[in-house]
C-alpha positions, 0 to 999 in steps of 0.5 A, a space after each residue: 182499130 181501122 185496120 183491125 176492122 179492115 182485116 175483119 172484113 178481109 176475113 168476112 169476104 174469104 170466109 163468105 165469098 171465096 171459099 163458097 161451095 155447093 156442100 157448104 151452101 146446103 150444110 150449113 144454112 142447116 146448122 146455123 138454124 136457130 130452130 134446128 140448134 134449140 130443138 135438138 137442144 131442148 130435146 136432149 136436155 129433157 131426155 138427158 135430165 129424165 134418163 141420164 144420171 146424176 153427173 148428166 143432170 148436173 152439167 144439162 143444168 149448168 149448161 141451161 144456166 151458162 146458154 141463158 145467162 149468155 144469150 141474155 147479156 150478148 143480146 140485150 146489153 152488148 149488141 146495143 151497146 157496140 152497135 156494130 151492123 152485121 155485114 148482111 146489112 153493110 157490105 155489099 156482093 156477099 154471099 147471104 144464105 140465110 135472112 138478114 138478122 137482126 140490125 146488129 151483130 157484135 158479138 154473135 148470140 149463136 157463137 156465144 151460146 154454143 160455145 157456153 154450152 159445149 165448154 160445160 160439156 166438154 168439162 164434165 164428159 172430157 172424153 168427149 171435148 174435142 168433139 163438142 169443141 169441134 161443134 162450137 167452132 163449126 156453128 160459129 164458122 156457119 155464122 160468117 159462111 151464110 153471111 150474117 156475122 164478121 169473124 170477130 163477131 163469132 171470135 168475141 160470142 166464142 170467149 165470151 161463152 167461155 166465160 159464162 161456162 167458167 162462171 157457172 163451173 166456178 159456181 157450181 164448184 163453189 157451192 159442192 166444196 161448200 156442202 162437202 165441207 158441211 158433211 153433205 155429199 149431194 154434190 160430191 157425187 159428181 167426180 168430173 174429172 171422170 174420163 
């Protein structure tokens, strides 16, 4: 485990420290924004569930479901529990843009978060996958470049938002099998396998 640690903040100081560069250090403060993400979050969720149809609705809501129930468990149950200090408040000659965060950072709640919300996405509209994909890794790679989380930190948000977006998927394909087996269509209105 030393060495996999040691290799993690190898990875921290070439990510934070020696790729640093003027576009980088303006971009992406910006983009790892915690009121920048849920504004323009909340914001298209509302105008999407008023205007957008049925299949629009249906993955903004799963989406609201996977990004809640990951924020909840990532911060409240699994920060406290590994305790891994973020390297804002461990290593010393980083390259900090943004505050310090709070005390720990294993995993990362913005890498969990993004990561649940863009898989549903990516499920329902596959058109557009690698584009929400490329967001997710983007706002994880944020999270280690301003110098507030270890790459395994975001690694470990990234999988876990994959989870929590595969148990809301499965719940939602759970529940529409069931009603379609009931002669009720509601659910199967939605064919997310549409490109």
């Amino acid at each position: 485990m030393e060495a996999i640690l040691r290799i993690d903040t190898a990875l921290f100081y070439f990510l934070n420290v020696k790729i640093a560069n003027p576009f980088f250090d303006w971009i992406m403060p910006i983009l790892t924004n915690i009121v920048f993400l849920f504004s323009t979050f909340v914001i298209l969720a509302i105008i999407l569930l008023i205007f957008g149809n049925k299949k629009v609705r249906i993955a903004i809501i799963i989406s609201i479901l996977a990004v809640s129930t990951s924020d909840v468990i990532c911060a409240r149950i699994l920060k406290p529990t590994f305790k891994r200090i973020r390297p804002s408040r461990s290593l010393d000659n980083i390259h900090l843009l943004v505050k310090k965060g709070g005390k720990y950072g294993f995993p990362s709640n913005h890498a969990a978060n993004v990561s649940a919300g863009m898989f549903v996405l990516s499920f329902f509209f596959r058109k557009y996958r690698y584009a929400f994909l490329t967001f997710a890794l983007v706002i994880a790679f944020s999270r280690v470049y301003v110098g507030v989380h270890f790459p395994l930190d975001v690694l470990a948000g990234l999988l876990l938002g994959v989870l929590f977006a595969v148990f809301w998927i499965g719940v939602w394909t759970f529940i529409r099998n069931r009603e379609e087996k009931k002669g009720r269509t509601f659910f199967s209105l939605i064919d997310y396998a549409t490109k």
